[in-house]
C-alpha positions in Angstrom: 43.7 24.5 -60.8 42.8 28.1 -61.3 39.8 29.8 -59.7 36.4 29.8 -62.4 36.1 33.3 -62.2 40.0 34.3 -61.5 40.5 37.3 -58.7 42.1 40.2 -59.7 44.7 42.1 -57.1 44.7 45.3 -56.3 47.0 47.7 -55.1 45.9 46.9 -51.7 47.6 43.3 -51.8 51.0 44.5 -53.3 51.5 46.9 -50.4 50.6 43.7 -48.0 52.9 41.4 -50.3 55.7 44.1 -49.5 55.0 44.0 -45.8 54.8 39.7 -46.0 58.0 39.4 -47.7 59.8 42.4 -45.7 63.1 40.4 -44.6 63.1 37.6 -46.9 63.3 39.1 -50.2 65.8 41.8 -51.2 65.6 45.9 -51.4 67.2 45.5 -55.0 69.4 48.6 -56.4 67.9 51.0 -59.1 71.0 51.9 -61.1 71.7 54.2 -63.5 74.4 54.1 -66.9 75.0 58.0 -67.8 76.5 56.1 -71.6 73.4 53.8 -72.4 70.8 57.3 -71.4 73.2 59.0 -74.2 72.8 55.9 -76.8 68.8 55.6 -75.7 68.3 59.4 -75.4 66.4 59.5 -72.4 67.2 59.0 -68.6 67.4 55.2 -68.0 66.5 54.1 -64.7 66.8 49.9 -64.2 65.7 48.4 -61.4 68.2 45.4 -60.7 65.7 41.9 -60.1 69.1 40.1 -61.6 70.0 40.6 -58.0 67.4 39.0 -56.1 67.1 36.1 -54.4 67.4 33.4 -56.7 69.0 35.5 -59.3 64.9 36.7 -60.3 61.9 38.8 -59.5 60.2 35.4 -59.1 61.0 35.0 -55.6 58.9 38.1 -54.9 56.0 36.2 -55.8 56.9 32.8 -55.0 57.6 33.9 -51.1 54.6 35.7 -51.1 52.6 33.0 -52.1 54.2 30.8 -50.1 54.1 32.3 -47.0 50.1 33.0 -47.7 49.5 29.4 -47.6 47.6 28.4 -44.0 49.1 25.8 -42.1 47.1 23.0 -43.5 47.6 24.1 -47.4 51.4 24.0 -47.0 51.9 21.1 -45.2 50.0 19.1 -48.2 53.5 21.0 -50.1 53.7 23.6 -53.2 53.4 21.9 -56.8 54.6 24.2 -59.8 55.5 24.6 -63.1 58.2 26.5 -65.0 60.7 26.7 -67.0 63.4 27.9 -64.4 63.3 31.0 -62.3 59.9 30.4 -61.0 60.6 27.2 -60.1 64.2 28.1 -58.5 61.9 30.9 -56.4 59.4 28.7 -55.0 61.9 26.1 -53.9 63.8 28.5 -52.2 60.7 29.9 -50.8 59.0 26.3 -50.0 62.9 25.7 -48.1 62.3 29.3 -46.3 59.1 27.7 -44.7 59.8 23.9 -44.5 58.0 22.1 -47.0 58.0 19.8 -50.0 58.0 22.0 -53.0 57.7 19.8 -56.9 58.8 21.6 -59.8 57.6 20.7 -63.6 60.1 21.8 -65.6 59.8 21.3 -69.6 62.6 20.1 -71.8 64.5 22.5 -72.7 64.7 24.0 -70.4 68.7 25.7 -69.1 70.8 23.1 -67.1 71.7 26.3 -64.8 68.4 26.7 -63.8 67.5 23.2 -63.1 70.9 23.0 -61.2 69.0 25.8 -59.0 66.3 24.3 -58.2 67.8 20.9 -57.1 70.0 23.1 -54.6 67.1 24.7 -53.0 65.9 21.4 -52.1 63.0 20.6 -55.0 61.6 17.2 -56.4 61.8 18.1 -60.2 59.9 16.5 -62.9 60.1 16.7 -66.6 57.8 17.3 -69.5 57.7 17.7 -73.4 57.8 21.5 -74.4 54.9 23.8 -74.5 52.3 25.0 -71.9 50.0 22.4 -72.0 52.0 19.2 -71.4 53.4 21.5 -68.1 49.4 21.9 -67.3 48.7 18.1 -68.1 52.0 17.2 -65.8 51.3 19.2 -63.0 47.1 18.0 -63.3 48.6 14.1 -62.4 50.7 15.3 -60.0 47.8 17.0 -57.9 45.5 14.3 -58.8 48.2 11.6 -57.6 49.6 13.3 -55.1 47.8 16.4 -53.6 49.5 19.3 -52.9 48.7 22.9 -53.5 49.5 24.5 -56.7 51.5 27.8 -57.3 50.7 28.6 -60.7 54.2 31.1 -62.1 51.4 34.1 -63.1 48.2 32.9 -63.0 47.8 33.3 -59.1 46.7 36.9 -57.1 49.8 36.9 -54.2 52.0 35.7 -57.2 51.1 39.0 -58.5 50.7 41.1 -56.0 54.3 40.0 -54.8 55.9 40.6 -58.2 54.3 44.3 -58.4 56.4 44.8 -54.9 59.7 45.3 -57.5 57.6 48.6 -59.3 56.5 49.6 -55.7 60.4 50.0 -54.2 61.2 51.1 -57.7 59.0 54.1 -57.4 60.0 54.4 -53.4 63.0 54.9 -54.4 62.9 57.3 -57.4 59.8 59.3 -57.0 58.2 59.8 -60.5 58.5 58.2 -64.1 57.2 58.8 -67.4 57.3 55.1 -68.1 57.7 52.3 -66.6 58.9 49.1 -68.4 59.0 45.5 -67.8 59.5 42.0 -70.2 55.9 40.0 -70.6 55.4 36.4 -71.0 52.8 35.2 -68.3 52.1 38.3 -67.2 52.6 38.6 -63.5 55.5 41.2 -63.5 53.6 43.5 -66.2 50.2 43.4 -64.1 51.7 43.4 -60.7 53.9 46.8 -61.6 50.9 48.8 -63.7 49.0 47.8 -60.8 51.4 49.9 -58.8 51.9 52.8 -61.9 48.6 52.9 -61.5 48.2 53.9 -57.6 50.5 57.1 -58.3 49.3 60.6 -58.3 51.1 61.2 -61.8 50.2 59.6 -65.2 52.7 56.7 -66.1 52.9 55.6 -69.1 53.2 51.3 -68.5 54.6 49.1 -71.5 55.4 45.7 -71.5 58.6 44.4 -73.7 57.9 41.0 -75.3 60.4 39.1 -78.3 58.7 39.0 -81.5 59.2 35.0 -80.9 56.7 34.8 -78.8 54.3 38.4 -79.0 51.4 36.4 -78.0 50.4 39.0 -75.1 51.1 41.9 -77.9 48.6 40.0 -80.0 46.0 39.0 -77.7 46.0 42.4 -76.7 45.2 43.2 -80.3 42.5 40.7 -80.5 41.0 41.0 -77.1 41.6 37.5 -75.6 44.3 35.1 -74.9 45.9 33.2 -76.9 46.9 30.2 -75.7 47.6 27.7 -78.9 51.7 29.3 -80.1 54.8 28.0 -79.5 57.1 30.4 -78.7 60.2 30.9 -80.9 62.9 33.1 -78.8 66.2 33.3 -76.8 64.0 34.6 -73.7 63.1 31.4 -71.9 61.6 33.2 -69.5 59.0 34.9 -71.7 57.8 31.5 -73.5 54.5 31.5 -71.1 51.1 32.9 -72.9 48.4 35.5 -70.5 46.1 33.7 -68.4 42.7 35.1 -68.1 43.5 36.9 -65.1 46.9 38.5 -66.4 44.9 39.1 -69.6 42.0 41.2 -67.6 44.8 43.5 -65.6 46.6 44.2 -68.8 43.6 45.3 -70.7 42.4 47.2 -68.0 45.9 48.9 -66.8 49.0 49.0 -69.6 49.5 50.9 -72.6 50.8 49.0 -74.8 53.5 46.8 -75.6 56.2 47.1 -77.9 58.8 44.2 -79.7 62.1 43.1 -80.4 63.5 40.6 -82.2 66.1 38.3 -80.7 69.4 39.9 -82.5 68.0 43.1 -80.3 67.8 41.6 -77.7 71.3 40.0 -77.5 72.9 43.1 -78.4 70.6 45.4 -75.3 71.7 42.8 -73.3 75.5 42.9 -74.3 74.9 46.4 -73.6 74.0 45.6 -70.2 76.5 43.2 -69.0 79.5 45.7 -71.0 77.9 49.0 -69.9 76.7 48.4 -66.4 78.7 44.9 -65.5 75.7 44.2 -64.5 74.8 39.7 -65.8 71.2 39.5 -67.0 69.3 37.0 -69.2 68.3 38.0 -72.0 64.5 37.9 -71.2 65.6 41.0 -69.1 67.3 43.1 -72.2 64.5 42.6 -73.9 62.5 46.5 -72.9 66.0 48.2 -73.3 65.6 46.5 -77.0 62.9 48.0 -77.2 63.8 51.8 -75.9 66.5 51.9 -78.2 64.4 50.4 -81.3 62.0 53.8 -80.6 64.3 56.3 -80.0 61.0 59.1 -80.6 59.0 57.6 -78.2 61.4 57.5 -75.3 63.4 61.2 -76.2 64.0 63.0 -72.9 61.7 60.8 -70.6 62.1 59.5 -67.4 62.2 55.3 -68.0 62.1 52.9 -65.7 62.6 49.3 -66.2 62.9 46.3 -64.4 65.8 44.2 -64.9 63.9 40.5 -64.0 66.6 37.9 -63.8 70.1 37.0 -64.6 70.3 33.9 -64.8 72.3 32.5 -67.4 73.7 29.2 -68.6 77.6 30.0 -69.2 77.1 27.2 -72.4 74.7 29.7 -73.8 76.5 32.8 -73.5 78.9 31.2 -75.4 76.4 30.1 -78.3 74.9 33.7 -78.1 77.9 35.6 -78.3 79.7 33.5 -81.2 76.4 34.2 -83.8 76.6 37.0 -86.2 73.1 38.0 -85.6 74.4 38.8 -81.4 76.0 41.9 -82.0 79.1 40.9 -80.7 
């Protein structure tokens, strides 16, 4: 289980991440939409994680931590627990490197993404909703079974290899005046303001969470985690709640971070897919929501913002799409 006194990365183990996963993950585009920077009023720059490996950023930080393991570690096998991409990324990252990999995965949780992690070759388990059944689930396993755990935020090379995404971002468009990315765990947020942080100009670094589940926005507020909500949103990948650790970088490296409410979200990720033909989940609309909720606070600035995942269940684009509140 986590460390008792958590260690924080540093800019240092992103740029080794990058050179660990060179070859396995993928250079992902940073495109551009000339019509949403004239709706947002501000230059737009998203950095496309919808087309990584495993259709998330999560396989930045799943290969990295996988291939971190020593030789003894990863032949015991990976145990995680998530409610999709994560898990998709480490199986495809445990197959990569030849070993077991066990997925928790709570109920609920979208058949597409379960589908994905049964073809990458992962044992997966199921669990009632909510963070701490996936704790006490993954707690037997490793008790049962041994194994070494991969916790989806709560781990250093999980971090470090998710802050990779801001560090080609930046490589490839030189300077921002913000960079945005969506916050449930943490890892993406930390790992990238860990990276905003290393450049020679100020960036301003804001994470994008659904009112649903503004748990990070909160704690931030109240100066700890909190770990006791159940999340209420569309963005299944943003359900998770800051760890210690991710809590520490945040307060320590972001700005702030702003909300949307699901109806946003849907129609910044309509947006998206009409705009751009570009398919992303809604947890990945949710910091364009959030641009174009404060058009003041974005007018004329350079934004970037990383686009995590696209994967989505074709049964729930349907539902989303159909509701009045979608913006279809």
């Amino acid at each position: 289980m986590p460390e008792a006194t958590p260690r924080l990365p540093a800019i240092a183990d992103v740029r080794q991440a990058a050179a660990r996963i060179a070859g396995h993950a993928h250079v992902t585009p940073v495109l551009r939409s000339h019509g949403l920077d004239a709706l947002a009023g501000c230059e737009l720059l998203f950095k496309c994680e919808n087309l990584q490996r495993a259709g998330a950023f999560k396989f930045r930080g799943a290969c990295n931590a996988v291939l971190a393991l020593d030789d003894e570690a990863a032949r015991t096998g990976v145990v995680t627990q998530s409610s999709g991409n994560h898990g998709a990324a480490i199986a495809l990252a445990c197959k990569l490197r030849g070993i077991p990999a066990t997925v928790v995965v709570p109920e609920g949780a979208p058949q597409s993404k379960l589908d994905a992690i049964v073809a990458y070759g992962a044992r997966l388990v199921r669990c009632a909703p909510g963070m701490a059944a996936r704790d006490a689930a993954v707690a037997d396993i490793l008790a049962r079974e041994g194994g070494t755990l991969i916790h989806p935020f709560d781990n250093a090379e999980v971090i470090a290899g998710q802050g990779t995404a801001a560090l080609e971002l930046f490589g490839h468009v030189g300077t921002l005046d913000v960079l945005m990315t969506p916050v449930g765990g943490g890892g993406l947020l930390s790992g990238s303001a860990l990276v905003a942080r290393a450049q020679a100009d100020r960036v301003e670094v804001l994470g994008a969470e659904p009112e649903g589940a503004r748990d990070a926005h909160d704690a931030l507020e109240i100066g700890r985690p909190i770990t006791d909500r159940s999340a209420d949103t569309v963005c299944d990948g943003l359900r998770g709640h800051l760890a210690q650790r991710t809590y520490d970088l945040l307060e320590r490296n972001i700005d702030g971070i702003l909300l949307a409410d699901d109806s946003a979200v849907l129609a910044a990720m309509r947006l998206v897919w009409t705009r751009m033909k570009l398919l992303v989940e809604p947890s990945s609309a949710v910091p364009l929501a959030c641009v174009l909720a404060n058009p003041q606070r974005f007018r004329g600035r350079r934004v970037g913002i990383i686009l995590s995942g696209g994967n989505v269940d074709p049964a729930m684009a349907g539902q989303w799409f159909s509701s009045p509140d979608s913006g279809a």
